[in-house]
C-alpha positions as CSV (number, residue, x, y, z in Angstrom):
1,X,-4.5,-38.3,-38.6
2,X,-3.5,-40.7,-36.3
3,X,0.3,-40.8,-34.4
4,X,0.0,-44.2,-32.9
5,X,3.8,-44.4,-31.8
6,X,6.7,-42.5,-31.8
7,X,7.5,-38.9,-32.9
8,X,6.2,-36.9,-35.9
9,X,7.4,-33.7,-37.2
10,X,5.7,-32.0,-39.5
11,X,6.3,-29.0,-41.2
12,X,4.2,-25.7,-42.0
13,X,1.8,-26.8,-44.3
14,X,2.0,-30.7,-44.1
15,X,-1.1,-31.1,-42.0
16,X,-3.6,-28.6,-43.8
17,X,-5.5,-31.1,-45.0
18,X,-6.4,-33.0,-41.9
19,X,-9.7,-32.8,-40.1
20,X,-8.4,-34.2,-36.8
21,X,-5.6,-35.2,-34.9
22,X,-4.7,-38.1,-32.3
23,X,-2.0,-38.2,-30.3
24,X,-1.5,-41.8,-29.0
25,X,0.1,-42.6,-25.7
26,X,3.7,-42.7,-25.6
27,X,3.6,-40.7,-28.7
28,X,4.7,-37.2,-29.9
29,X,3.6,-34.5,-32.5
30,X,5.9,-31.9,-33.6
31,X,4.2,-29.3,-35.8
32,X,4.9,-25.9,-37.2
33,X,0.5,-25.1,-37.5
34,X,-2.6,-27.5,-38.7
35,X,-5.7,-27.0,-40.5
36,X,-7.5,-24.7,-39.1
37,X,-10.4,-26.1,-37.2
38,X,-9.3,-29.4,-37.3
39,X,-9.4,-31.5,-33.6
40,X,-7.1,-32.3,-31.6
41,X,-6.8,-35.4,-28.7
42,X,-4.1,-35.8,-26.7
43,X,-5.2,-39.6,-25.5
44,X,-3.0,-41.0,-23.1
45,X,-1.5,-39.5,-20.0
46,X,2.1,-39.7,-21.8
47,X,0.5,-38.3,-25.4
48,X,2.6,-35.2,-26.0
49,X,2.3,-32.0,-28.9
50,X,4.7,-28.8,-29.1
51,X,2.7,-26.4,-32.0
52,X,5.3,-23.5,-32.9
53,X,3.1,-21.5,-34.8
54,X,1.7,-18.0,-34.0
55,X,-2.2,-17.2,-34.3
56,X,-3.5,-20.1,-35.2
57,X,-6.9,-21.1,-35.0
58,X,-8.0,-24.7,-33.5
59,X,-10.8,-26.9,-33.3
60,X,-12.2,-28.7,-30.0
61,X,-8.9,-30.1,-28.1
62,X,-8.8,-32.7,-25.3
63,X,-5.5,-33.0,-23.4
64,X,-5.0,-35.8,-21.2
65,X,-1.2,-35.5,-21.3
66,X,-0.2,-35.4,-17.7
67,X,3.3,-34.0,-18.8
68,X,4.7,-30.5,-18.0
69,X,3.5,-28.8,-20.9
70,X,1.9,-31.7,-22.4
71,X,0.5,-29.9,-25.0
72,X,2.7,-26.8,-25.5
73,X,1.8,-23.6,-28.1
74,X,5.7,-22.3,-27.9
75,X,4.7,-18.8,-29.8
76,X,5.5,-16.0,-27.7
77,X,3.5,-14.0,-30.1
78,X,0.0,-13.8,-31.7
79,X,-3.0,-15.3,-29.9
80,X,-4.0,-19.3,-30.5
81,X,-7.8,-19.9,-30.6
82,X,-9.4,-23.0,-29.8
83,X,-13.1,-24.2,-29.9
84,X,-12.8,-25.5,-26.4
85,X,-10.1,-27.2,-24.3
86,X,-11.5,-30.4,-22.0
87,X,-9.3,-33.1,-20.4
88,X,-7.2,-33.1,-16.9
89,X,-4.1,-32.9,-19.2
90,X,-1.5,-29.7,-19.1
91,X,-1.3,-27.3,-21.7
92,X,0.6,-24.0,-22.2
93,X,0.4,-20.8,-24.2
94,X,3.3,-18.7,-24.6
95,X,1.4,-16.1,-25.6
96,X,-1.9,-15.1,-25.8
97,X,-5.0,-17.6,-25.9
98,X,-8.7,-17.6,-26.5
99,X,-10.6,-20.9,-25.7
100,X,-14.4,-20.0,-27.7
101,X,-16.1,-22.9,-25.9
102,X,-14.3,-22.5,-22.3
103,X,-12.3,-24.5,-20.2
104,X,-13.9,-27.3,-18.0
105,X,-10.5,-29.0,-16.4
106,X,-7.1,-29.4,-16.9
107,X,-3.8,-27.3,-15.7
108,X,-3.4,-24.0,-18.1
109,X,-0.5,-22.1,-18.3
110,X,-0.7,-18.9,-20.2
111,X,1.8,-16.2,-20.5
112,X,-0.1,-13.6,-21.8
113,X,-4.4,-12.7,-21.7
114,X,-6.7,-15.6,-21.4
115,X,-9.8,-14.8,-23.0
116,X,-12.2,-17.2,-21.9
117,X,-14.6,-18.4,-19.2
118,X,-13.6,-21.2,-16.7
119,X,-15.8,-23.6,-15.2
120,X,-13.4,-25.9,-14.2
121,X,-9.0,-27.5,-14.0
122,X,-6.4,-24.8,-12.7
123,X,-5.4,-21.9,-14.6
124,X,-1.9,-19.4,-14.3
125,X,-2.6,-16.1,-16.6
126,X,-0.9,-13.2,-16.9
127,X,-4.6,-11.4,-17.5
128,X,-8.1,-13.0,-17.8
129,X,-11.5,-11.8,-19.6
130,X,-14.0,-14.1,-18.9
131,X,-16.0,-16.1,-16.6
132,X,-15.6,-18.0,-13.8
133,X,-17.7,-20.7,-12.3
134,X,-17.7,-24.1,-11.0
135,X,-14.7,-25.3,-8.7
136,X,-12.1,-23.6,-10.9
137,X,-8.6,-22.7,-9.4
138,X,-7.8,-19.2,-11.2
139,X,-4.2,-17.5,-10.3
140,X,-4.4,-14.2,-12.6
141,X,-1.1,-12.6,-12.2
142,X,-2.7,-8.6,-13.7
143,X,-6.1,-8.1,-14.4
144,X,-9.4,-9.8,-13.9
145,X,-12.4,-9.4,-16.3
146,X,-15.5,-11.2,-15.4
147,X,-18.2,-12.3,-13.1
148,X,-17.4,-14.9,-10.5
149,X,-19.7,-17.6,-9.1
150,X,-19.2,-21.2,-7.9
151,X,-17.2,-22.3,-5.4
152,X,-13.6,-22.4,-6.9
153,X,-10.6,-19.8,-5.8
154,X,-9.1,-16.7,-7.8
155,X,-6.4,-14.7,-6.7
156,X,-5.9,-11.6,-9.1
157,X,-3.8,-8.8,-9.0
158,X,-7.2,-6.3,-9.7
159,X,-10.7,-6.9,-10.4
160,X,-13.5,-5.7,-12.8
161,X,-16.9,-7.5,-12.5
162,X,-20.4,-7.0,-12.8
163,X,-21.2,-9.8,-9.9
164,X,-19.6,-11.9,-7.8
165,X,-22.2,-14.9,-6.0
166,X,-19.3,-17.2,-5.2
167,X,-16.1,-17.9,-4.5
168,X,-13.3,-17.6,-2.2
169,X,-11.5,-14.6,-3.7
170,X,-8.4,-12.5,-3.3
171,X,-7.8,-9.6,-5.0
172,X,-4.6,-7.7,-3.9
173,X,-4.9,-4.5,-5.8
174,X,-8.0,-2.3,-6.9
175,X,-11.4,-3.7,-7.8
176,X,-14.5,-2.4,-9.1
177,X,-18.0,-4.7,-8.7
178,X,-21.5,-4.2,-9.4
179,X,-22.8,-6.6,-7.0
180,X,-21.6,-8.4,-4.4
181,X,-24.0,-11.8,-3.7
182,X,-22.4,-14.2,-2.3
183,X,-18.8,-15.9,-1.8
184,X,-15.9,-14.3,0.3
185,X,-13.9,-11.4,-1.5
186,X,-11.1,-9.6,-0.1
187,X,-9.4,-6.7,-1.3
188,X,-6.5,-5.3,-0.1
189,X,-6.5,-2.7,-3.1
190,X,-8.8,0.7,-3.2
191,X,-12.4,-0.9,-3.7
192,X,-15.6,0.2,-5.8
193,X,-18.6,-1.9,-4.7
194,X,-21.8,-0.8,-5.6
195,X,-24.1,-3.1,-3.7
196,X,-23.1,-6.0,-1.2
197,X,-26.2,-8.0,-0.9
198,X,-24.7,-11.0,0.8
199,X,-21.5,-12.8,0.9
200,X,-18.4,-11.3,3.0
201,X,-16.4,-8.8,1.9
202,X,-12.9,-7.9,3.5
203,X,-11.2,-4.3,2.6
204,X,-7.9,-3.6,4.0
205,X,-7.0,-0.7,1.6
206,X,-6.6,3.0,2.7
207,X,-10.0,3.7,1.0
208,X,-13.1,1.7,-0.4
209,X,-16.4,2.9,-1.4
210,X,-19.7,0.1,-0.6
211,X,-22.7,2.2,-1.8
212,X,-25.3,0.2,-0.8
213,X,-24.3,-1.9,2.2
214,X,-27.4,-4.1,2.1
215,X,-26.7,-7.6,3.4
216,X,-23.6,-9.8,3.6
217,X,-20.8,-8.7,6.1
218,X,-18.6,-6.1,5.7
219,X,-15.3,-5.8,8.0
220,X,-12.6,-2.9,7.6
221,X,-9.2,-3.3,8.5
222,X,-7.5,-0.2,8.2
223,X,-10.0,1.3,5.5
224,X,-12.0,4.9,5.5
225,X,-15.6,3.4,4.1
226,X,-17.3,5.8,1.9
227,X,-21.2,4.2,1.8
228,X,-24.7,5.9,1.1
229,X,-27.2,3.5,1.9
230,X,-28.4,0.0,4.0
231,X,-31.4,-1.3,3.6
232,X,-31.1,-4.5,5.3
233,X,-29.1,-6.6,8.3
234,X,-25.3,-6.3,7.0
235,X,-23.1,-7.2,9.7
236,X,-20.1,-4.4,10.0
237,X,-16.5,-4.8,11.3
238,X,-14.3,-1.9,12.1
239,X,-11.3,-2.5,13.4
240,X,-9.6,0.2,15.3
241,X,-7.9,1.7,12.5
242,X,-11.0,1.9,10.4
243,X,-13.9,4.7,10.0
244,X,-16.9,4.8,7.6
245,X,-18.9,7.2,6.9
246,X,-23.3,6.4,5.7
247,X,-24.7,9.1,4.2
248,X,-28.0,7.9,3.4
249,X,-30.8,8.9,5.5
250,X,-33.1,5.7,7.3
251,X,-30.0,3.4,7.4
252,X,-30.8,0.2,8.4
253,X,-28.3,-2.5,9.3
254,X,-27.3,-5.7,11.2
255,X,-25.1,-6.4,14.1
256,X,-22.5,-3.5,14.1
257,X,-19.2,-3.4,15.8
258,X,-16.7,-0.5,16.0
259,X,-13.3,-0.2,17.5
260,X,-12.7,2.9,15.6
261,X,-10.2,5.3,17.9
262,X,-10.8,7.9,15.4
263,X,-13.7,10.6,16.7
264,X,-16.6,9.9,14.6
265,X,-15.1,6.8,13.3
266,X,-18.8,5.3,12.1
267,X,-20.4,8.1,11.5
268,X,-24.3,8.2,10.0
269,X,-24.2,11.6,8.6
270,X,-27.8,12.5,7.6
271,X,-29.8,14.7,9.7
272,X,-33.4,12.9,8.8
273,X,-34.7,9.3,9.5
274,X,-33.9,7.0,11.3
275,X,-30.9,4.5,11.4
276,X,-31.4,1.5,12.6
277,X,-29.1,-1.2,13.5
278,X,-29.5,-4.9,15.1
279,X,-26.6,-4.0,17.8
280,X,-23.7,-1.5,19.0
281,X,-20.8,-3.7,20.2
282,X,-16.9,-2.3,20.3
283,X,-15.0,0.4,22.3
284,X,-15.2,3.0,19.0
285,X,-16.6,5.6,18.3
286,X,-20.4,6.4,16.3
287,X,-21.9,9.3,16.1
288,X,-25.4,9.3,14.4
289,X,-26.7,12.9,12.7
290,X,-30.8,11.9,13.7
291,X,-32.6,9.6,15.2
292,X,-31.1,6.0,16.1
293,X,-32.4,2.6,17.3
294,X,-30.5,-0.2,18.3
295,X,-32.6,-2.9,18.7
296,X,-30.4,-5.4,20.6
297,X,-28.8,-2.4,22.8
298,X,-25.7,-0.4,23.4
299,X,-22.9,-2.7,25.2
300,X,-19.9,-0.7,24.4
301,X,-18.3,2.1,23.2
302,X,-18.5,6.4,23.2
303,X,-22.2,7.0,21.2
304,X,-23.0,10.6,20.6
305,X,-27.1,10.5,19.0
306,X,-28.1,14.6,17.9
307,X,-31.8,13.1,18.1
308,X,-33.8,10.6,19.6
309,X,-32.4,7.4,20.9
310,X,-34.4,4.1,21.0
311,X,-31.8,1.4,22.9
312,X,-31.5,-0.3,25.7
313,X,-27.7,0.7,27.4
314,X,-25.7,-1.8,29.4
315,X,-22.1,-0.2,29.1
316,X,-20.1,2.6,27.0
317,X,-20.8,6.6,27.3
318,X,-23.8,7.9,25.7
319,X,-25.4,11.3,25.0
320,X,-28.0,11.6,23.1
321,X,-30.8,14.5,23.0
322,X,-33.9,11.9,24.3
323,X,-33.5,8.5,25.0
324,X,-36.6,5.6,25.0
325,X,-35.0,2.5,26.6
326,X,-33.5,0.8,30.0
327,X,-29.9,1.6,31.5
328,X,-28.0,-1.0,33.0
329,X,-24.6,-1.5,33.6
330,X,-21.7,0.6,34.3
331,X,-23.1,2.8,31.5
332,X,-22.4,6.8,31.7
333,X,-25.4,8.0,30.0
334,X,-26.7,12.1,29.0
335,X,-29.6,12.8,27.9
336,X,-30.2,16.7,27.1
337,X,-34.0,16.6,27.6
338,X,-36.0,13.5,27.8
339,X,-35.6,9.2,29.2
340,X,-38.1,7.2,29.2
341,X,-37.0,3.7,30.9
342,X,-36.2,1.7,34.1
343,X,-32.6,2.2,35.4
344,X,-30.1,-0.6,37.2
345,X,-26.4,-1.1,37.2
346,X,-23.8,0.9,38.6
347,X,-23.5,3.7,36.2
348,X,-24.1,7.3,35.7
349,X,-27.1,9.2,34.3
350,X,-27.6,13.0,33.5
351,X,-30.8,13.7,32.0
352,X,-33.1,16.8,31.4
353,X,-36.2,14.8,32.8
354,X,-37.2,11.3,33.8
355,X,-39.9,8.8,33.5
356,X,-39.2,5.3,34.9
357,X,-41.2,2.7,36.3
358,X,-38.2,1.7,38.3
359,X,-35.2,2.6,39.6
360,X,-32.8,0.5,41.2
361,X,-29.3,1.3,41.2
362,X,-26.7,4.2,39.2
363,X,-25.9,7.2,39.9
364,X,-29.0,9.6,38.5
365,X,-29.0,13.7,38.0
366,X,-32.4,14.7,36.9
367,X,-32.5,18.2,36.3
368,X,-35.5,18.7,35.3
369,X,-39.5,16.7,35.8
């Protein structure tokens, strides 16, 4: 069926037997429902089609009406399904909508629950189950239901997904993920990550749980982090309202920076292994329950260790029970039995006994050998 020109109105029924429509440029269709599977093309920038009927099922569309509401499905019931839905055209759902075949461009309106995946165009929901990928622009005004790759935007109100690897995403209320691999994700709602492998992921909620902070980088802006485990170089942010707690013995992570005021604020819990992290920076406060290494050094901050300490220390307060590395600095450093290193600067040490090839500078109390 052709509308070359003009307006056509058709009433429930009248187009049953058609296999396809075309809507010309200039020209309008008017129709109550259609055959079911039938296509249908909106050609020309100013093609237009209003569809009144409520759960209908629809073959492959292409929209390239550039009209609001171009292509408009008025009812506010039911839930229209089409094959697939291509073209940079507009096209609204005043209800629900399920696109089988996905959408790949186009600006998409829908009042109610998009079921569909979305590789491509701009899309307003009131709730989405699908996929997203590609550059897609995705505003989800509720939930979100779906893994998330590419390098498009969504902002949803919550978040349930199995993985994110992409994306610049915003989620203002509660998520849940299975993996975190890449892309930039904020949540400002209470979060459930199991693993971050890489990618950056921003929590400003009360609350958030990483379990396995692995990779990536991780800041906290006013959030007590519940985590378990690290088992690679994930870069971690605390600001000064922030804590997090590891639980997970051997702990291993990247460049680490705490302003936490609170006592304990990063605080590696087990009392086995070894945690080991690429550097200390920040005025907070971290308190390990073993052993610690810090392989680029101690710059900053009040560090309590109950075991052995491997680190250089150029500033902050430190006690630990042994300590393997240089001091420097304006550090204030105790050690309860053991240090092993050279000692400059213009800070403090208290130590149970010394061994040190040199000594240049500080302010050293050996109590012991």
């Amino acid at each position: 069926t052709l509308i070359s020109a003009g307006t056509l109105t058709a009433a429930s029924g009248a187009l049953a037997g058609t296999s396809g429509i075309t809507v010309a440029t200039g020209a309008t269709l008017s129709a109550d429902n259609f055959n079911s599977g039938a296509t249908l093309t909106l050609s020309g920038t100013t093609s237009a089609a209003t569809i009144t009927g409520a759960t209908l099922s629809v073959g492959a569309v292409s929209n390239a009406g550039s009209g609001t509401n171009a292509l408009n499905f008025t009812a506010s019931t039911g839930t229209i399904t089409l094959a697939s839905l291509t073209g940079v055209g507009k096209t609204t759902f005043g209800s629900d909508a399920t696109v089988t075949g996905g959408i790949t461009a186009g600006v998409i309106n829908v009042t109610g629950l998009l079921t569909s995946a979305v590789s491509g165009g701009a899309v307003n929901a009131a709730s989405l189950s699908g996929n997203l990928s590609g550059a897609a622009t995705v505003v989800v005004t509720n939930a979100a239901n779906g893994t998330i790759a590419g390098t498009g935007t969504l902002s949803a109100g919550s978040l349930s997904s199995t993985s994110i690897t992409g994306g610049t995403n915003t989620i203002t209320g509660a998520a849940t993920v299975t993996t975190v691999n890449g892309g930039t994700t904020s949540i400002g709602g209470v979060a459930n990550i199991t693993t971050l492998t890489s990618g950056t992921l921003n929590l400003t909620a009360a609350t958030g749980t990483v379990t396995n902070v692995n990779g990536g980088t991780l800041t906290l802006a006013g959030t007590a982090l519940t985590a378990t485990n690290g088992t690679g170089s994930a870069a971690l942010t605390l600001n000064a309202s922030s804590s997090a707690i590891f639980s997970g013995a051997g702990v291993s992570l990247g460049a680490v920076s705490n302003a936490g005021s609170a006592a304990d604020a990063l605080n590696f819990t087990a009392s086995t292994g070894t945690v080991t992290l690429a550097s200390l920076t920040g005025a907070g406060k971290t308190t390990f329950g073993s052993d610690a290494t810090v392989t680029g050094g101690i710059s900053a901050g009040l560090v309590n260790v109950i075991g052995a300490l491997g680190s250089s220390i150029s500033g902050g307060t430190v006690n630990a029970a042994s300590l393997a590395g240089n001091i420097s600095g304006g550090a204030t450093v105790v050690v309860t039995n053991a240090t092993n290193g050279t000692i400059a600067g213009t800070g403090t040490l208290s130590a149970g006994s010394l061994t040190s090839t040199s000594v240049t500078g500080g302010t050293n109390t050996i109590t012991g050998a």
